[in-house]
C-alpha positions as MATLAB code, in Angstrom:
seq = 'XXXXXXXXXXXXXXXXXXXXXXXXXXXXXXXXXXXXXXXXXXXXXXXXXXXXXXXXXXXXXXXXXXXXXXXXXXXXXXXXXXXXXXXXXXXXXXXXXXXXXXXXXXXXXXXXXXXXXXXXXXXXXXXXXXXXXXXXXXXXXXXXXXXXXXXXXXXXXXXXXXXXXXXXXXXXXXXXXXXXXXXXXXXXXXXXXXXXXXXXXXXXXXXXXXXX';
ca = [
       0.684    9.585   25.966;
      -2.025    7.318   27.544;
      -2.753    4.035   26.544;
      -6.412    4.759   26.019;
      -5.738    7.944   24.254;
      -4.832    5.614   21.730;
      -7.640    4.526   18.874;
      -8.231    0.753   19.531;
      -8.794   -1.625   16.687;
      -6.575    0.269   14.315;
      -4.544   -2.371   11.903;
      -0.717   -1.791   11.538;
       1.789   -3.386    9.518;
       5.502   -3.779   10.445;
       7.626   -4.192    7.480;
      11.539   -5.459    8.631;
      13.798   -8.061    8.025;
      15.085   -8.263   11.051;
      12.899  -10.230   13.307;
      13.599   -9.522   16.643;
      12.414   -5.853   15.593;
       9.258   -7.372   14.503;
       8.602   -9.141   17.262;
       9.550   -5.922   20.138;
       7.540   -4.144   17.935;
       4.088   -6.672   17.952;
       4.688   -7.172   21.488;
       4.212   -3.287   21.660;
       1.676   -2.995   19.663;
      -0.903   -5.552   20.327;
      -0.456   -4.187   24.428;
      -1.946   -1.431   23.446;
      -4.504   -3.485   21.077;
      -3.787   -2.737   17.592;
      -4.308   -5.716   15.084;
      -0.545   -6.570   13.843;
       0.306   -7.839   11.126;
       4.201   -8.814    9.598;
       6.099   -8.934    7.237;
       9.857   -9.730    6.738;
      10.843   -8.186    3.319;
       9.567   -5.119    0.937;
       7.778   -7.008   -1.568;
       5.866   -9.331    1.464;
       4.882   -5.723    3.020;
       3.392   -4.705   -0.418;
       1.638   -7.655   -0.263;
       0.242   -7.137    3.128;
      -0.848   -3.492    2.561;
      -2.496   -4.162   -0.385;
      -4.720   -7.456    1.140;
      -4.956   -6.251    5.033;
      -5.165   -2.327    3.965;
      -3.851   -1.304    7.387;
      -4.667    2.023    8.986;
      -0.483    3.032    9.508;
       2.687    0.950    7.890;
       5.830    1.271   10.408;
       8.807    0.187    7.504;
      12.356   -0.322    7.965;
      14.719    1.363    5.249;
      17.622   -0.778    4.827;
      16.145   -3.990    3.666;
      18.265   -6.692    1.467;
      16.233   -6.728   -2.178;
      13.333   -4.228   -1.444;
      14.524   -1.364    0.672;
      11.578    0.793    2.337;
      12.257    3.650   -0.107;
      10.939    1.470   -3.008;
       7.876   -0.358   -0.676;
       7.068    3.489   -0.255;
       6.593    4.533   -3.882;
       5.005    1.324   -5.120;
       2.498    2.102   -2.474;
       2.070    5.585   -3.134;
       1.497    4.390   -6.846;
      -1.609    2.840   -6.162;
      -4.617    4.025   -5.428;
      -5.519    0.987   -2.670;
      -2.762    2.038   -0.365;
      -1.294    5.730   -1.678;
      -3.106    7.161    1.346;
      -1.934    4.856    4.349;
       0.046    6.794    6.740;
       3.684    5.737    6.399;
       6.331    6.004    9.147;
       9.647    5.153    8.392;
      11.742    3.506   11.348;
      15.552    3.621   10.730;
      18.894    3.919   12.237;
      20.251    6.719    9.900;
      18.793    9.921   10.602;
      21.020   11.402    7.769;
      19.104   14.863    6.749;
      19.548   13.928    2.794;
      17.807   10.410    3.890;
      15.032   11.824    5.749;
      14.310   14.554    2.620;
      13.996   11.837    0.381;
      11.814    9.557    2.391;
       9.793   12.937    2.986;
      10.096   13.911   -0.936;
       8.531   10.006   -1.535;
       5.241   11.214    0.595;
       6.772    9.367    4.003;
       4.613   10.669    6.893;
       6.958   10.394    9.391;
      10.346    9.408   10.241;
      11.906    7.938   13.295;
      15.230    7.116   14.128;
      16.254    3.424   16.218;
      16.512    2.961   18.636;
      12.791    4.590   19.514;
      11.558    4.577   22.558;
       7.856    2.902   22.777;
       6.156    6.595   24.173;
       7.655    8.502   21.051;
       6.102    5.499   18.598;
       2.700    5.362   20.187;
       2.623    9.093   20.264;
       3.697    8.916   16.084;
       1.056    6.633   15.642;
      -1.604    8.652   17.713;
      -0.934   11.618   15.640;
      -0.454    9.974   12.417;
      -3.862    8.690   12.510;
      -5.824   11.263   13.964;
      -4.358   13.267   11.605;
      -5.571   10.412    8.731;
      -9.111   10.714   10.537;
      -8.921   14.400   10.212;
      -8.517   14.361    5.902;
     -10.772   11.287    5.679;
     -13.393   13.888    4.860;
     -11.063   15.275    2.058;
     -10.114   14.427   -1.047;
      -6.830   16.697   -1.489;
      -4.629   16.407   -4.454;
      -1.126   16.940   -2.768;
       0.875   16.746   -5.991;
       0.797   20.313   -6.265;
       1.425   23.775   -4.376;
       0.124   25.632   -7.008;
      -3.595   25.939   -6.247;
      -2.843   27.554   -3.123;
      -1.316   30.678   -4.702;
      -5.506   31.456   -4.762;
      -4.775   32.257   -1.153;
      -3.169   34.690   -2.118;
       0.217   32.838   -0.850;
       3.544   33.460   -2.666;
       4.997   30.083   -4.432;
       7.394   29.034   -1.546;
       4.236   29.963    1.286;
       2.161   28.017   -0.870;
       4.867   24.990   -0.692;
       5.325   25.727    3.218;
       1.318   24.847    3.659;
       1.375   22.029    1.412;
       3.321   20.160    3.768;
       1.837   21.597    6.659;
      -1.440   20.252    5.344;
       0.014   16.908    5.134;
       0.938   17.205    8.985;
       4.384   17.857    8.571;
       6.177   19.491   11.416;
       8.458   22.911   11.188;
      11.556   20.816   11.232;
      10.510   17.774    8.673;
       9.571   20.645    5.949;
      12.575   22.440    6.404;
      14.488   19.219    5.653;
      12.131   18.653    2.585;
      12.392   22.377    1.269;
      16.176   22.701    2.337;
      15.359   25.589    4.956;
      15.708   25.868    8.436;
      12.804   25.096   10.377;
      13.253   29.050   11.895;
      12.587   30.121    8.483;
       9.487   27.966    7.963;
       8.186   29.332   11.233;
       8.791   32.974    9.711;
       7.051   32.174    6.658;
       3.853   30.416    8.372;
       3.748   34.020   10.583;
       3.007   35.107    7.175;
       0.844   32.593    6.073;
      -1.208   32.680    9.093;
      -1.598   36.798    8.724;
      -2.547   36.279    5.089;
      -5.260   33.770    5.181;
      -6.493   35.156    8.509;
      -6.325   32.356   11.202;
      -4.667   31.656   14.106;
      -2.675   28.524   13.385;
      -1.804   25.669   11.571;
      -5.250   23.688   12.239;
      -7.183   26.757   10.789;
      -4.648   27.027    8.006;
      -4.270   23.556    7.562;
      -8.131   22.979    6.632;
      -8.360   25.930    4.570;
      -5.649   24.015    2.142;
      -7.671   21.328    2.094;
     -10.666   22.806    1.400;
      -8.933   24.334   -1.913;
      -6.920   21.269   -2.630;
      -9.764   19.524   -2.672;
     -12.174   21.574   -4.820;
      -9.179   20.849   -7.813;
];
């Protein structure tokens, strides 16, 4: 990843009580000229989204009072902030802890300590991907409208998540299937809807999801 493949400009909080993290991680950041902004606990982070509406959150899970779990479903509650992309930083990389940060509409999910190419290239693809659906509205609360595909209920669920940008791996750990058997069923997915890829199959979820 290149600096200047990066989107300048782009706002990003950093929710984590612990504030030498903060501070490695504004250092970072503002090299590469994203407008930072802090916050120390769950319920300042709220807070912050809701006044600064950032383009990408980077949260910390184990928090005294607020964990991250909680700042991510208050935030997916309302309509302000439900679509900021949300990456999860975290020293357990337990598989039941990243399905339920995934299950709570996390967009990502990266284990401390992180190196600073694998963040910038999370946040490069988090909000390209964010610039991509910005000319969507999809409803992501449910699979079933893409059974008009022609999909099967689990293909439909397998696209869902794909739509949302979610890699082989991270919806296997959602679905509780390996990520070979996600590539098997997107094979299918691909043949059925007619396109070469997850792009192509990608936008022709949204398209449906977003004629609901």
């Amino acid at each position: 990843m290149l600096c200047n493949e990066i989107p300048a400009m782009n706002k990003i909080l950093v929710i984590d009580d612990e504030a030498d993290m903060r501070d490695t991680l504004r250092t970072l950041l503002e090299a590469e000229h994203f407008r930072t902004f802090l916050a120390a606990t769950g319920a300042e982070g709220i807070a912050a989204a809701k006044s600064e509406l950032p383009h990408l959150i980077l949260c910390d899970v184990t928090m005294p009072g607020m964990d991250g779990h909680e700042v991510l479903a208050a935030l997916r509650k309302d309509a302000l902030t439900a679509r900021i992309p949300f990456v999860f930083l975290t020293a357990n990389g337990q598989r039941a802890d990243v399905r339920a940060g995934m299950n709570l509409g996390a967009d990502d999910y990266l284990i401390k300590p992180v190196t600073a190419n694998d963040l910038l290239d999370t946040i490069s693809a988090r909000l390209e991907r964010a610039h991509q659906q910005s000319g969507f509205s999809a409803d992501f609360s449910s699979a079933k409208p893409l059974e008009k595909l022609g999909l099967s209920a689990r293909e439909s669920e397998i696209l869902l998540w794909v739509a949302q940008g979610k890699t082989n791996f991270e919806t296997g750990t959602i679905l509780g299937i390996s990520s070979g058997t996600v590539k098997k069923h997107l094979e299918n997915i691909y043949a059925k809807l007619g396109v070469e890829g997850r792009n192509a199959a990608t936008l022709k979820a949204l398209e449906v999801l977003s004629a609901e």
